[in-house]
C-alpha positions in Angstrom: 90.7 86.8 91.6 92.0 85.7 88.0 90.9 82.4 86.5 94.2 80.7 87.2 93.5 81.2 90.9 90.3 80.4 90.4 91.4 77.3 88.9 93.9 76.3 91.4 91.2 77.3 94.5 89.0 74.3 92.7 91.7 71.6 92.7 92.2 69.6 96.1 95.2 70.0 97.3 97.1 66.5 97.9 99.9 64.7 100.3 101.7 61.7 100.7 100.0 61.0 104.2 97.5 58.1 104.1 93.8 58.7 104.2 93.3 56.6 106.9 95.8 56.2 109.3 94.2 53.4 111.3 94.7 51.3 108.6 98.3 52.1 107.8 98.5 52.2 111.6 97.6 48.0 111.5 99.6 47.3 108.8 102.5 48.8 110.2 102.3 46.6 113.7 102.0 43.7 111.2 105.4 44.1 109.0 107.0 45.0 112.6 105.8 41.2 113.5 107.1 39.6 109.9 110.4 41.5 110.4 110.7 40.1 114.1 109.5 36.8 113.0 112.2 37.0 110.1 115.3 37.6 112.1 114.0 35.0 115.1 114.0 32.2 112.6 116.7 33.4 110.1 118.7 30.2 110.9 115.6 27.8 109.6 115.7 29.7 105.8 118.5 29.0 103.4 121.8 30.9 103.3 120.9 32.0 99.7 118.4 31.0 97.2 117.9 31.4 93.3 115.1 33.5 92.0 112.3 32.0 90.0 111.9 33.4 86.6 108.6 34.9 87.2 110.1 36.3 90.1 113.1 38.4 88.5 110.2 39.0 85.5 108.3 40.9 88.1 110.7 43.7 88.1 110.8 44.6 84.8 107.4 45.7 85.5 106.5 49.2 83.5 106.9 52.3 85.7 103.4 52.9 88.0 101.3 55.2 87.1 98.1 54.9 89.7 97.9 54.1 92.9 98.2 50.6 94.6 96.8 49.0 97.9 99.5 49.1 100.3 98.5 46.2 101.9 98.8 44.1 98.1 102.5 46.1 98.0 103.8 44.6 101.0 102.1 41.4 100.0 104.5 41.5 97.0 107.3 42.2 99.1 106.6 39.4 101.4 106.8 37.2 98.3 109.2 38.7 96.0 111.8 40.5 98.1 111.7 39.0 101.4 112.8 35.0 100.4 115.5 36.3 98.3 118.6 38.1 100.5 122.1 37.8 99.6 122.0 36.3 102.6 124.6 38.3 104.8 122.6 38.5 107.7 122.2 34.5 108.3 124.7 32.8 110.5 126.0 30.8 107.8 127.1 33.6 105.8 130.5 34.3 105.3 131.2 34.8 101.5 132.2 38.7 102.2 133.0 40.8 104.9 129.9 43.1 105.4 128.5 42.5 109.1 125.2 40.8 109.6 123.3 43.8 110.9 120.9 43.8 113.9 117.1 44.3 114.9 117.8 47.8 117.2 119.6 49.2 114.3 117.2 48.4 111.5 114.6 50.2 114.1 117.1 52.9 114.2 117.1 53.0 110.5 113.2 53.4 110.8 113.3 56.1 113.2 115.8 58.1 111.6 113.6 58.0 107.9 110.7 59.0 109.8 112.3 62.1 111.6 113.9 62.4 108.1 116.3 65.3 109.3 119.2 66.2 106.2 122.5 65.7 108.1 124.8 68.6 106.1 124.4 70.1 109.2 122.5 72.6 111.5 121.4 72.9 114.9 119.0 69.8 115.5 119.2 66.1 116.9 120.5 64.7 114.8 123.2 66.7 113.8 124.6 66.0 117.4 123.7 62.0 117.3 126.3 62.0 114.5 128.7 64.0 115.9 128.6 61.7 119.4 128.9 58.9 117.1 132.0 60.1 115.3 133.6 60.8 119.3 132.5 57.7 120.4 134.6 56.0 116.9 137.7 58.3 117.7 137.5 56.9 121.3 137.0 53.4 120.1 140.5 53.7 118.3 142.2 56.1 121.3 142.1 59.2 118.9 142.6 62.9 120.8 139.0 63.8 121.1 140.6 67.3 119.0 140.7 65.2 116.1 137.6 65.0 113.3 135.6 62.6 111.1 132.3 62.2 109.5 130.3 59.6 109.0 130.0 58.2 105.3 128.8 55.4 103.1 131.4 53.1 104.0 134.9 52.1 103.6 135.9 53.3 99.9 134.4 56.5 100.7 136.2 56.4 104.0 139.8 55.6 102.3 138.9 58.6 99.8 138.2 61.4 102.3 141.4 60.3 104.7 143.5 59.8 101.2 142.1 63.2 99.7 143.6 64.8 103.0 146.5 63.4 102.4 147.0 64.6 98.9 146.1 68.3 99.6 148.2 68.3 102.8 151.5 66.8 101.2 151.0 68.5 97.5 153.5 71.5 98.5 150.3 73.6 96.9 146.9 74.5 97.0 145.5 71.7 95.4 142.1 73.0 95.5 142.9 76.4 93.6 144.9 75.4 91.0 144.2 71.7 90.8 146.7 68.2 90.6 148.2 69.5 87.5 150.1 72.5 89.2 151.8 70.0 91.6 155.5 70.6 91.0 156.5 66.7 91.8 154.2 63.5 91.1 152.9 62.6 94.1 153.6 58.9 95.2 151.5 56.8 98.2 152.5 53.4 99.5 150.6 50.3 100.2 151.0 46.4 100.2 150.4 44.6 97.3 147.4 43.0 99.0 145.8 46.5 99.3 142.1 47.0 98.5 140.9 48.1 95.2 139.1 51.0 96.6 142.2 52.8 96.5 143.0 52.3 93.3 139.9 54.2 92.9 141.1 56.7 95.1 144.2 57.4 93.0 142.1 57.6 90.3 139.3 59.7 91.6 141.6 62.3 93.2 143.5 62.8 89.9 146.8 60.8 90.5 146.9 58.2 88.6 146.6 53.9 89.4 150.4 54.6 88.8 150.8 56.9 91.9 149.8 54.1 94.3 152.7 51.7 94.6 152.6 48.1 95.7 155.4 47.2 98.0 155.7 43.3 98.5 154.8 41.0 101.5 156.9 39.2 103.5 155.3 35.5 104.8 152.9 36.6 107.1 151.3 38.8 103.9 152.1 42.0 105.9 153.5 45.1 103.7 157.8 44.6 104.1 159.1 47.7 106.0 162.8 47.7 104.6 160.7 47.2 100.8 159.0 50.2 101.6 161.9 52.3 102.7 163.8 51.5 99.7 160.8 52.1 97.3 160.4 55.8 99.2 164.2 56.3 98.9 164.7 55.3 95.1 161.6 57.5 94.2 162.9 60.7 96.6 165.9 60.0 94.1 163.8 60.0 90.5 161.6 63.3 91.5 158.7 61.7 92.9 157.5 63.3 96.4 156.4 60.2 98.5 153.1 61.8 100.5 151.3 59.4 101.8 151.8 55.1 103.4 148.5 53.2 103.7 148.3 50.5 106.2 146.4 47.7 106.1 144.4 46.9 109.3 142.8 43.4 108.3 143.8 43.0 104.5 140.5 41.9 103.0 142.3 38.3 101.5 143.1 37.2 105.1 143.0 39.9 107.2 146.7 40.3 107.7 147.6 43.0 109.7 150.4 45.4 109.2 152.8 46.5 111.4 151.0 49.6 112.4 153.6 50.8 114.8 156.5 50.2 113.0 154.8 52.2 109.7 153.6 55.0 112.0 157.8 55.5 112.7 158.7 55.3 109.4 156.3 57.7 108.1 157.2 60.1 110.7 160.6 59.4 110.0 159.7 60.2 106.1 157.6 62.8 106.6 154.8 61.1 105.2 150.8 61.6 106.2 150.0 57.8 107.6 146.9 56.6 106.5 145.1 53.4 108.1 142.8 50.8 106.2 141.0 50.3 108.8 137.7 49.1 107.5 138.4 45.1 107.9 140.0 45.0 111.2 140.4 49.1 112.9 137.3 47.8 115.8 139.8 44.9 116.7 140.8 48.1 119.2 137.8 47.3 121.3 138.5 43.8 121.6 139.4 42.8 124.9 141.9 39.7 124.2 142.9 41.3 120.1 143.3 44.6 120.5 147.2 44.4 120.6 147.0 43.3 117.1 146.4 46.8 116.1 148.4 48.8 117.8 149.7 51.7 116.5 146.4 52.2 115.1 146.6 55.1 117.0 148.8 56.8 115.9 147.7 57.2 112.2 147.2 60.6 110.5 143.7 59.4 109.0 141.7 56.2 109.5 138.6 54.4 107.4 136.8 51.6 109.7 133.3 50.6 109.0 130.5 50.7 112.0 128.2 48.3 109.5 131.0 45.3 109.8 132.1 44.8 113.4 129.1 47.2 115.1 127.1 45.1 112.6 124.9 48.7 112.0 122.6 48.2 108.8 124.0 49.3 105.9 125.3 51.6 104.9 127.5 53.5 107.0 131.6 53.8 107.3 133.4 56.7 109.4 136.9 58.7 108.1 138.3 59.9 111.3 141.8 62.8 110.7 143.8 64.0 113.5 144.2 66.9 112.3 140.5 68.3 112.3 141.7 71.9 110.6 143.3 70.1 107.3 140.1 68.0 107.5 138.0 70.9 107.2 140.1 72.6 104.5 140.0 69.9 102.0 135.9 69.6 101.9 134.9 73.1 103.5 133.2 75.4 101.2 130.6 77.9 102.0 128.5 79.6 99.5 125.6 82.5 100.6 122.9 80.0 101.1 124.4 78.3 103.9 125.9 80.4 105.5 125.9 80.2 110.1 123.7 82.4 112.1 124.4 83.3 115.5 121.0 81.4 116.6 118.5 79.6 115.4 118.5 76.5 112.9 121.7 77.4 110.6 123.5 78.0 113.8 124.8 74.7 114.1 128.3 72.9 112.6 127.8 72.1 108.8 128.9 68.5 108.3 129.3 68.7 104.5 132.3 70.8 105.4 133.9 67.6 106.3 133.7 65.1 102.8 131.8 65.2 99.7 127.9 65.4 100.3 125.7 68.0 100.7 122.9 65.9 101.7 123.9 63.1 104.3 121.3 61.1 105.1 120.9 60.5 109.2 123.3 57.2 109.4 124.2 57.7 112.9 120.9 56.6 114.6 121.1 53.1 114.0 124.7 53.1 115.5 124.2 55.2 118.3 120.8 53.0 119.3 122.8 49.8 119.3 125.5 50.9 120.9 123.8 52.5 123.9 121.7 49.1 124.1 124.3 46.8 124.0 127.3 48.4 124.9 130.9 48.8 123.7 132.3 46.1 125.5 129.9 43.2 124.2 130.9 44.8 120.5 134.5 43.8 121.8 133.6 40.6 123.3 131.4 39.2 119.3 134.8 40.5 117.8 137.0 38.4 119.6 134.2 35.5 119.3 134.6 35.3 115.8 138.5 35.5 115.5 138.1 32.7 118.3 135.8 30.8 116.0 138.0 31.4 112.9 140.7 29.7 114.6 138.7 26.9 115.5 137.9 26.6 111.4 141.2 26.5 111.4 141.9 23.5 113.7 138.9 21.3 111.6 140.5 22.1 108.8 144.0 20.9 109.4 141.9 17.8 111.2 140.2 17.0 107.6 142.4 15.0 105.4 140.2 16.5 102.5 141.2 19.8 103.0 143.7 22.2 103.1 144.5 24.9 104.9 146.3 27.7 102.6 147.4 30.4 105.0 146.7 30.0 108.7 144.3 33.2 110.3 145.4 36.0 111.0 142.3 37.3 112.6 138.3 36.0 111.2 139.2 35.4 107.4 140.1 31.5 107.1 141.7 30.7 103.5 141.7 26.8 102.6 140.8 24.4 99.8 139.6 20.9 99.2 142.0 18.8 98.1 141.2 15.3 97.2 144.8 14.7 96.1 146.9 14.5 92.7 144.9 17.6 91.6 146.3 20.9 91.0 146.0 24.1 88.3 142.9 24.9 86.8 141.3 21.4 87.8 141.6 21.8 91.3 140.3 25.6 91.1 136.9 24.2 89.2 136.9 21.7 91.6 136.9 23.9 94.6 134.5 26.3 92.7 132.1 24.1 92.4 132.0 23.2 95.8 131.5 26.8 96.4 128.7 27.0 94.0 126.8 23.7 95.4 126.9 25.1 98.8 125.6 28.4 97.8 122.8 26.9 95.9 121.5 24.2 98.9 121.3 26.8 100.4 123.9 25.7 103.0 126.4 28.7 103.3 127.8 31.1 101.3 131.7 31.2 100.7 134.1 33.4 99.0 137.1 32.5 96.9 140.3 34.7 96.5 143.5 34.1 95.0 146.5 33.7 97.6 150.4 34.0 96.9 149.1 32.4 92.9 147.0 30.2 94.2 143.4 29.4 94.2 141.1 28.6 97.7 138.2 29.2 99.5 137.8 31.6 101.6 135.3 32.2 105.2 135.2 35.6 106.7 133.6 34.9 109.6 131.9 38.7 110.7 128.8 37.9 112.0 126.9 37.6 115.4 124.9 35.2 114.9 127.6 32.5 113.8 128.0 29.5 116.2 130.8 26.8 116.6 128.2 24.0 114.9 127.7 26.4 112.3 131.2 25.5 111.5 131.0 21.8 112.2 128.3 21.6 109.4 130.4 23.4 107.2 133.4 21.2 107.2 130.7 18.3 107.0 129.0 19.1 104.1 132.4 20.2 102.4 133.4 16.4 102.8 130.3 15.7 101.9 130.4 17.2 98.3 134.2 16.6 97.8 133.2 13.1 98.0 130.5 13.0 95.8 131.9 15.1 93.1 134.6 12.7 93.3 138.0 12.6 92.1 138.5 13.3 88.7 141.1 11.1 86.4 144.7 12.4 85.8 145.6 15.7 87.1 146.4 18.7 85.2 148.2 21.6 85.4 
């Protein structure tokens, strides 16, 4: 043997595992306590609380370089991390639209890091947990079970893969080989002009251009104008442009307006255009027993983005692109190189899921959705969607009953736009005023609120996506509103 091998043969070998699994074993059942304990009584804590300053010092903390007791590292998590969420799992959260999670699918999550399984593909459990998921999501939203999708990080990444088929399938050339700059006519895709950003990104990211993507106006009800769009289509068609692709909007992320899914799904048939849905607000309204017409059409859409961590309320993160066409899915991502390539049995025998968007390595997202739907159910998901539209209305109606505020636009679905308005004020005045409001309720630690910009103007906004939200929930909030409109009182003359 030579020295190095002598050498090596004298160093213990290590691992990650503990020493002593009793005691990790005991510390273990005790977080699983403090985590039940902390969704059981998530309603006593505050929406949202500031940091201390020795707190946020604590993470700038050089980088470790021996080992810790576990037991003092979870201590510092139960004092550190714990008491300061963003807050999107309380009931009184309603600032964005993100879901508000749920106990079987952060066990879920646990499971799945512990089996620990790389989801690119391959014949295992997991692999086939993901692809049930996916079916169950095409039948969730009546696609042909021939149709594909993969499971992603959420909804920009969602928009991106069903937008990227779009572009490869309506380029009139092999994008892939010879790249954006071969394409013989600029592409041009459609949207309203209350459109996420994401797909701005898109255009971006897939080589286009911000310019590519154009915003055709809203009529009243802030859904995208059809006979807009079929001019804009026609006038381009006419200056060179080759119109590919129109985006729908199912639940715009200002109020969650909903297109007119049906009547776009005709015209871009009609057009010859790939039909892409936004679905990642409002798409599960489909399993809602007395909302589901609202999105009809849905359908029918070449490509759809929804998000399982908003409506299924699945820890995050994890969105779903379902395509119809599963063969122009697969030609877009698919590549193949000699390392992974399929054999007829055995582990590599399996479907390889990176074929179908960007990653490689996918982690095992599907778990934590597959566990909670099989526990609760589809049609409880459906019944907590039509709950919260239900209790967004009911905003609504407190709202319009409030002489102190304002209701902006009414609801289209669980997004409820409004403002204070203690009279006489208007312009920047009344925005700071309604800011603040915003601000004060964040930091009592009352609820958490959003504002957006409507048609020019200024207001708060509730986007009401969570389970755990109750009808007195709301009665506080339009209390407390008062409350602070009236102590922040009005200010002299009004500006503009």
């Amino acid at each position: 043997m030579d020295a190095a091998h002598e050498t090596l043969g004298m160093v213990a070998e290590e691992t990650l595992d503990p020493s002593d699994w009793t005691d990790v074993q005991a510390l273990s059942h005790r977080i699983v306590d403090d985590a039940v304990a902390y969704l059981r009584d998530v309603r006593d804590r505050p929406v949202w609380q500031e940091m201390p300053g020795n707190v946020k010092a604590s993470f700038t903390a050089p980088l470790p370089r021996s080992p810790s007791s576990l037991t003092e590292i979870y201590g510092e998590v139960v004092e550190k991390v714990m008491p300061f969420p963003m807050g999107n799992i309380h009931p009184r959260f309603w600032s964005w639209y993100m879901g508000s999670s749920n106990f079987t699918g952060a066990l879920g999550d646990f499971l799945a890091a512990i089996q620990g399984s790389n989801l690119g593909g391959g014949n295992h459990a997991a692999a086939l947990v993901d692809g049930q998921v996916v079916n169950w999501c095409k039948e969730m939203l009546g696609f042909p079970a021939s149709a594909s999708g993969t499971l992603v990080s959420g909804g920009s990444m969602a928009n991106i893969i069903g937008l990227t088929v779009a572009r490869n399938t309506k380029a009139g050339i092999d994008v892939r080989e010879h790249g954006v700059a071969a394409i013989a006519k600029p592409l041009r895709f459609y949207g309203s002009d209350q459109l996420h950003s994401c797909h701005r990104k898109a255009m971006e990211a897939l080589g286009l251009g911000n310019r590519a993507l154009r915003r055709i106006s809203t009529d009243a009800d802030l859904r995208i104008d059809i006979e807009a769009l079929r001019s804009a289509i026609a006038e381009d068609r006419k200056a060179g442009y080759r119109p590919a692709c129109v985006i729908g909007n199912a639940g715009t992320v200002n109020t969650g307006a909903i297109d007119d899914l049906q009547a776009l799904a005709k015209l871009a048939h009609e057009e010859d255009l790939w039909f892409h849905v936004d679905g990642c607000i409002g798409a599960l309204i489909a399993i809602a027993p007395r909302n589901a017409h609202r999105v009809a059409g849905i359908e029918w859409a070449d490509s759809v983005a929804l998000d399982p961590h908003k409506w299924l309320h699945a820890p995050f993160e994890v969105g779903c692109a379902l395509v119809r066409d599963a063969l122009a899915h697969r030609n877009t991502f698919a590549v193949t190189p000699e390392y992974l390539e399929s054999t007829p049995r055995g582990l590599a025998s399996g479907q390889w899921l990176h074929d179908y968007g960007m990653q490689t390595t996918r982690g095992f997202r599907a778990l934590k959705v597959w566990i909670a739907l099989r526990e609760h159910g589809i049609e409880k998901f459906g019944r907590l969607i039509d709950q919260n539209i239900a209790q967004a209305g009911y905003l609504a109606d407190l709202i319009v009953d409030e002489p102190l505020l304002e209701l902006v636009v009414p609801p289209t679905v669980n997004i409820v736009c409004f403002r204070c308005q203690p009279g006489g004020m208007k312009g920047a005045a009344l925005k700071a005023f309604n800011t603040e409001i915003m601000l004060q309720l964040q930091e009592q630690g009352i609820a958490a609120l959003s504002d957006t910009t409507v048609r020019g103007e200024h207001c708060l906004r509730v986007a009401i996506n969570n389970h755990r939200t109750r009808r007195q929930d709301l009665d506080l909030l339009v209390r407390e509103l008062v409350r602070l409109a009236r102590g922040m009182g009005k200010p002299g003359a009004a500006s503009s």
